[in-house]
N, C-alpha and C positions, 0 to 999 in steps of 0.2 A: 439435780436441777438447781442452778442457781434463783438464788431470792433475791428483791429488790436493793437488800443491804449489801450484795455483792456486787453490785458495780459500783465503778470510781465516781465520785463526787462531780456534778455539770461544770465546775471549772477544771478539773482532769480533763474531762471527756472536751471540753471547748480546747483545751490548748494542747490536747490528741492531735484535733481537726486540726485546729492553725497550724500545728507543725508542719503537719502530714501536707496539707497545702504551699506550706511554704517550700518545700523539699520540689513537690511537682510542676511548681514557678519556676525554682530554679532548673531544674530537668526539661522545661521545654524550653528556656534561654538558651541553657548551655548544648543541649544536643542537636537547638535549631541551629547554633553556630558551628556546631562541629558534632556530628553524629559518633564519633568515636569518644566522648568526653567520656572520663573513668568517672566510677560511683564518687570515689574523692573528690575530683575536681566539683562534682555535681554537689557533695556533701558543704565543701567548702562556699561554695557559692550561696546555699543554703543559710549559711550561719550554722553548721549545726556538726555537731562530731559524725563521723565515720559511722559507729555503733548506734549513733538514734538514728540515720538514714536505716539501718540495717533489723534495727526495731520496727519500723513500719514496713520495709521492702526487703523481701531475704534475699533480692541480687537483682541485676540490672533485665532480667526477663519479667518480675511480678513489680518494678519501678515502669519498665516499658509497659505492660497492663494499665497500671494505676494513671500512666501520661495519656493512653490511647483510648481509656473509658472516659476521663477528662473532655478528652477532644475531641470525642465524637458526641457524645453530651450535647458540646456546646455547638457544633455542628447542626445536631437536632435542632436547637433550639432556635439557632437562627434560623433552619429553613422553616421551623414553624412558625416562625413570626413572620419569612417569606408571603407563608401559605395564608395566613389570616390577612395579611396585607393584601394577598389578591382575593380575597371572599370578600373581605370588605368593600374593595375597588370594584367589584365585580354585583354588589349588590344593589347598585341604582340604575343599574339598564331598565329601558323599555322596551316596550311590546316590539319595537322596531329593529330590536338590537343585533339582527340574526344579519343587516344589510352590510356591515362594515365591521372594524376594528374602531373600535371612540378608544378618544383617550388614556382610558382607565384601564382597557386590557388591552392596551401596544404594546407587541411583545420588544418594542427595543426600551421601553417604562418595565415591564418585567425583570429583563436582563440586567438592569440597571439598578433594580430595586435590589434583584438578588446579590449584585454586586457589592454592594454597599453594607449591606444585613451582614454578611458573611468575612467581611474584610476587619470585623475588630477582633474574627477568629481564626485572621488568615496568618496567626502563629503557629498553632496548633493544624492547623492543615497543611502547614509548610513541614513541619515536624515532624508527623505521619510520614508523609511524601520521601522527608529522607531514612526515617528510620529502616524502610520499607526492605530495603536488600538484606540487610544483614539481623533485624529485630523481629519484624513481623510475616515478611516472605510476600511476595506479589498479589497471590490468590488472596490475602486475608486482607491487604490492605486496599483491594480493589470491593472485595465485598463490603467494608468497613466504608469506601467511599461512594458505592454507589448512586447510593440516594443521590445527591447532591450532582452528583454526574448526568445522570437521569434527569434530574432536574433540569439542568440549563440545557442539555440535549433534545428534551420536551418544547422547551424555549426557543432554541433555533429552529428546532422544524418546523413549528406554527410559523415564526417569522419569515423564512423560507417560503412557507406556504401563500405568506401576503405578501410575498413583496417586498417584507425589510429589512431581508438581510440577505447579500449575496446567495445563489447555489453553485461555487463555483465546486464546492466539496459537501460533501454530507453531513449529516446533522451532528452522528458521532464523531470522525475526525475533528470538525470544525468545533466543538464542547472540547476534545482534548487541547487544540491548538490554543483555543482561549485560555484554557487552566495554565497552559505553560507558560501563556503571556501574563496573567495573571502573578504566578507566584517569581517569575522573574524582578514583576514590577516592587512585590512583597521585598525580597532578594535585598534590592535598592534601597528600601527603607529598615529594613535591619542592620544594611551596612553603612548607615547615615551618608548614603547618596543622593536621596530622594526625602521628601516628609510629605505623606499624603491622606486625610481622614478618609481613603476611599473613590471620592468625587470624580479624580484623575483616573484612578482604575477602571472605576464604571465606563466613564465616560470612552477610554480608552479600546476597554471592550465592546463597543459600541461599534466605535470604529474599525476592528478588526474585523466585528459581524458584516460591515458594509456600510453601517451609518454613517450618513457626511455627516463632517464634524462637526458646523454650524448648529445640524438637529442634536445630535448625540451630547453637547454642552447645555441643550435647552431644554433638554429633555432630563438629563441629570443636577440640573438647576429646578427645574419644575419638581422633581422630587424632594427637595427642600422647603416650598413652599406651595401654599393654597393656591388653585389656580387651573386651568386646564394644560396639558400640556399637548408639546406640537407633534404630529403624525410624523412617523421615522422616515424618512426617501431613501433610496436604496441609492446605491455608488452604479452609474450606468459605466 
């Protein structure tokens, strides 16, 4: 059993981490751009020799691990800042609250919050997305995205259910079609097409739900700031 004099010294062990992080920086850049990128290229990108990527990762399947626990992490993390955003918006109803949709829980403000939350980790979701044929296999990366899937699928059916978002399609297709419009948009901004903090994506996804655009701008602006925000109208 090792003893506390066996482990490396907390500036070893800190510049372990930084490495090891810097490695999977560069692995989600380079693979977001080219899913075939060699451990080299991914090494090089890194700063770092060949043999210290191979020190933390013993080959491109326990690197693709180390990228996909990353990113779903961060995944989590956003939808759970999602999720407290909507406890919190959701805890000043009154007794009245059961007559309508207010402000605070519009699901085209949901949609939009979710959008947003999720878009400074729409690297690592775009990542996942391509590793997926040839690193991780469908089934794992479908279970690995669920949540999140589920989530704005959740989303569209309430809003469906009121009124504020098209039904021309279902609530699962119409979650897929968004995702695709969604990392398309990502796509743009990776290939310095586009520069977007998000604002444009929500907003955009809005509009795909059925939101006119008018509301879908006002309602992604009202997310920025104190303030009530305006009831989503559907596209007749």
């Amino acid at each position: 059993m090792s003893s506390p004099t066996d482990r490396p010294p907390a500036r070893q062990r800190r510049r372990t981490r930084a490495t090891r992080a810097r490695i999977l920086d560069a692995a989600l850049r380079e693979l977001g751009r080219n899913p075939d990128s060699s451990l080299g290229d991914i090494a090089e990108a890194a700063g770092v020799a060949r043999r210290t990527l191979y020190t933390h990762f013993a080959g491109r399947a326990a690197l693709v691990r180390g990228l996909t626990e990353d990113a779903v992490r961060a995944i989590g993390h956003a939808m759970a800042d999602v999720s407290a955003l909507d406890a919190g918006s959701g805890s000043g109803r009154g007794a009245d609250a059961g007559s309508g949709p207010t402000p605070e829980d519009d699901p085209a403000s949901a949609l939009a919050r979710f959008v947003l939350t999720l878009w400074p980790v729409g690297d690592a979701y775009r990542t996942l997305i391509g590793l997926a044929p040839q690193d991780l296999g469908p089934d794992h990366l479908s279970e690995l995205l669920a949540p999140a899937r589920e989530t704005v699928a959740g989303i569209l059916a309430e809003g469906q259910r009121r009124g504020v978002f098209h039904a021309v399609v279902p609530p699962g297709p119409l979650s897929a079609a968004v995702e695709a419009h969604l990392l398309a948009l990502l796509g743009t901004v990776n290939a310095g097409i586009w520069a977007d903090d998000g604002s444009g994506a929500a907003t955009s996804a809005l509009i795909a739900a059925g939101v006119d655009s008018a509301t879908a701008t006002a309602t992604v602006r009202g997310l920025h700031a104190p303030g009530p925000l305006p009831a989503a109208r559907r596209h007749h």
